[in-house]
C-alpha positions in Angstrom: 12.4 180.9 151.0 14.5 183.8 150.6 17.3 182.1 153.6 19.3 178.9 151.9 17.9 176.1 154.0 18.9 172.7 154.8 15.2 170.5 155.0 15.4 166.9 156.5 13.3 164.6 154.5 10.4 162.4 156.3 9.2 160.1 153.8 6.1 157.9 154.8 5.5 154.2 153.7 3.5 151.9 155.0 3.2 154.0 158.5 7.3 153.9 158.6 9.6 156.5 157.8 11.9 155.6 155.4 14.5 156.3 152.6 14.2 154.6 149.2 17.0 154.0 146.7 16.1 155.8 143.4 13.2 155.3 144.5 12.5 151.8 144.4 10.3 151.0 147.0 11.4 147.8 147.4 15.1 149.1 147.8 15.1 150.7 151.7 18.1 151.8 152.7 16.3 153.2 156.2 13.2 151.8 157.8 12.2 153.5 161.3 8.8 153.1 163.1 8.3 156.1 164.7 7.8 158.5 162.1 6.9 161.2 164.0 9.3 161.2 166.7 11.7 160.9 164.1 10.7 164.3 162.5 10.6 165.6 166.3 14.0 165.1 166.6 15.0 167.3 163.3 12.5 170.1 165.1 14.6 169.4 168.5 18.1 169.6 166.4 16.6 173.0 165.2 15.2 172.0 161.4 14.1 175.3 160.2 11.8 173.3 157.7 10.7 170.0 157.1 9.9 168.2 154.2 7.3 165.5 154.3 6.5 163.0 151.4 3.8 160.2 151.4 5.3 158.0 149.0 2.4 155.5 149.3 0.4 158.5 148.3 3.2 159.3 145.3 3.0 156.1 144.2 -0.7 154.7 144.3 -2.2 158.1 144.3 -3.9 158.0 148.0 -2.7 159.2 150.9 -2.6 156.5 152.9 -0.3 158.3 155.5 -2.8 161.4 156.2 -3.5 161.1 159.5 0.8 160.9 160.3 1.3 163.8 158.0 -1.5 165.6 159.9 -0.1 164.8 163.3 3.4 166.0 162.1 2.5 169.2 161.5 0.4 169.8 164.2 3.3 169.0 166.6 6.0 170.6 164.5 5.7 174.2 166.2 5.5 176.7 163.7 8.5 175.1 162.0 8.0 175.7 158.3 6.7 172.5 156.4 6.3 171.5 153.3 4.2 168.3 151.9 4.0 166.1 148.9 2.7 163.1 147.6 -0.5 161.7 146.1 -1.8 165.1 146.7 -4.2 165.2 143.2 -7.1 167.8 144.3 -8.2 170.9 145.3 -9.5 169.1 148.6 -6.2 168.0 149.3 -4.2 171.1 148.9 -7.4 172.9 150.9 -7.2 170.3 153.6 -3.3 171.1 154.3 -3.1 174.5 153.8 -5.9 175.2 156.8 -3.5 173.0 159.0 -0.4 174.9 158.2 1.4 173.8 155.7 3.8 176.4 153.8 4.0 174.4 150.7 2.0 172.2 149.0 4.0 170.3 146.1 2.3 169.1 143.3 4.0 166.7 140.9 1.6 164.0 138.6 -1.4 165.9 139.0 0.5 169.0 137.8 2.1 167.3 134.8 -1.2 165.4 133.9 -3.7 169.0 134.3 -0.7 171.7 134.5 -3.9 174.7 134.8 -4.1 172.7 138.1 -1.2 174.6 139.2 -2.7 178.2 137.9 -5.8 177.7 139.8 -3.8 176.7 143.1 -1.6 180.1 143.0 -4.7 182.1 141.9 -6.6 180.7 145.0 -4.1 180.4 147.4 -1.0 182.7 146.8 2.0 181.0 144.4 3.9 181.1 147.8 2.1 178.1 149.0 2.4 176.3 145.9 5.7 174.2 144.5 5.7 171.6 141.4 7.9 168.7 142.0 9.8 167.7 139.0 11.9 164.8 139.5 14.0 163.5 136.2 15.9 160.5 135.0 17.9 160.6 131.7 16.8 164.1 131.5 13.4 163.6 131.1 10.5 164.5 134.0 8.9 161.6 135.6 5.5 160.9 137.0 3.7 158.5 139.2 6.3 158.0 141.9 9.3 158.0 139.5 7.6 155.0 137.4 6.9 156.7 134.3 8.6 159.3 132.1 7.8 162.5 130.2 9.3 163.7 127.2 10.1 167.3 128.7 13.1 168.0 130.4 12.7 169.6 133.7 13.7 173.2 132.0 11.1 173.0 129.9 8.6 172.2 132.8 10.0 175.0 135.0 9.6 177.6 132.7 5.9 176.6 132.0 4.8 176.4 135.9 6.4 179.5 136.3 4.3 180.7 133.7 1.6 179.4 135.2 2.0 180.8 138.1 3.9 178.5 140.9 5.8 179.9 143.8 9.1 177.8 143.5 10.7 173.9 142.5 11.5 171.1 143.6 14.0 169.5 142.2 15.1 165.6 142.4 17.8 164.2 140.4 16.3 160.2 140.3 19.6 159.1 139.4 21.6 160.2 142.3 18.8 159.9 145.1 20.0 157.4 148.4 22.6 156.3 146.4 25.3 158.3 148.6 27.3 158.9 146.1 27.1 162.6 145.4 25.7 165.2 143.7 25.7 166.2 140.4 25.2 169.6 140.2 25.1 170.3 136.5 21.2 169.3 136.0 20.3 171.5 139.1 22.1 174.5 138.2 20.8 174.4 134.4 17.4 175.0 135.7 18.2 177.5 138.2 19.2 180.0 135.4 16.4 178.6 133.8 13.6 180.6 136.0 13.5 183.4 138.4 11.5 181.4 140.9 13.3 179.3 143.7 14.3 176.1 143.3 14.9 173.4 146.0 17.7 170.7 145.6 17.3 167.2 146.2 19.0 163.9 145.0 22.9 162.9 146.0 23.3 164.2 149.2 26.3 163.1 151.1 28.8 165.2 152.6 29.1 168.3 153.8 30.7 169.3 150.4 27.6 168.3 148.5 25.5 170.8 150.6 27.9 173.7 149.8 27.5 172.4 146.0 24.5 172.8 145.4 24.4 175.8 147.5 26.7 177.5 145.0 24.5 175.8 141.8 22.0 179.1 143.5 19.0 176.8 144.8 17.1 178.2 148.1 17.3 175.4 150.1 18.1 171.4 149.7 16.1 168.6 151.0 18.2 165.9 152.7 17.7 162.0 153.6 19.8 159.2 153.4 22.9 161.1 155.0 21.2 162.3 157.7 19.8 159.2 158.8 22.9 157.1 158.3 24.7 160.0 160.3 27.1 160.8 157.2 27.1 164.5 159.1 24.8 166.3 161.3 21.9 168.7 160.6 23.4 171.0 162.7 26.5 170.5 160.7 25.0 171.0 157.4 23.1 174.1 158.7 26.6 175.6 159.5 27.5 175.7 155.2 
């Protein structure tokens, strides 16, 4: 991702797209039944990527949403996609790769078995591989959000880019759907931290926040919440 980009989030629950509050899944702030015609119309509004989570994947560890995550990217035209949640093994990462996925992101499994990540690059390319480290109080998180590491997400970075991934995401747990901001701070720290990109996610909610993080020196930001409750356009926040 050498182009900033601005990535509208599609995150599956129960067959729905929605958008959790810190990630409580029984806090929805947006529920909508069409989940792929919803990330059709991001494609339409000319999303350059798209970023797809299976949060009752991230949460239980299956990927119950599979077959909508497969259709989505079959329809998505060559736009560049990128895919988390639940995703534990080599068969999954396989599986989405051969349908054309750009990124695969990898968060418990690469916490729990971090050689999981050296394999992936050595297999695959490091390109096609990001590790998803999302952090309350400082601390990395695991299991959708439910439990926490001792590491801060600095420390994880540096080691997966040790290790061989291709970039980071990066979710500030604190700040995510609660439209109320960024804070940059967190984000910024682990962009000096590596040499690899890092994504931005977490506190999206104006325009301003976009150019933020922007500035913080991350390659792109993943947006949700705003989007959806039309706090600005995507064509808007491709414009910063």
């Amino acid at each position: 991702m050498s182009i900033f980009k601005v990535i509208p989030a599609v995150d599956l629950k129960n067959g729905r797209c929605v958008q959790l509050v810190q990630g409580v899944p029984t806090r929805t702030r947006v529920s909508i039944e069409d989940p792929v015609g919803v990330a059709m119309r991001w494609v339409e509004e000319g999303a350059e990527a798209l970023h797809i989570i299976d949060l009752d994947g991230a949460i239980g560890g299956v990927r119950e949403n599979k077959d909508l995550v497969d259709e989505i990217i079959r329809r998505s035209g060559g736009v560049e996609v990128q895919v988390g949640g639940g995703i534990r093994t080599h068969a999954d990462v396989t599986s989405l790769l051969e349908i054309g996925v750009e990124r695969v992101i990898i968060g418990t499994a690469a916490i729990q078995n971090p050689e999981f990540v050296r394999d992936l690059s050595d297999e695959f390319g490091k390109r096609h591989i990001t590790v998803a480290l999302d952090a309350r109080d400082g601390k990395v998180t695991t299991h959708g959000w439910r439990e926490k590491t001792s590491l801060t997400p600095t420390e994880y970075a540096r080691e997966f880019e040790r290790l061989g991934a291709g970039s980071i995401l990066f979710t500030n747990i604190e700040t995510e759907g609660m439209l109320q901001g960024v804070r940059p701070e967190p984000t910024a720290e682990l962009v000096r931290a590596v040499r690899i990109p890092v994504i931005g996610s977490g506190g999206i909610t104006t325009l301003e926040d976009v150019a933020i993080l922007k500035e913080s020196g991350v390659c792109g930001v993943v947006v949700g919440t705003a989007l959806y409750l039309e706090r600005f356009s995507l064509e808007d926040a491709m414009k910063v």
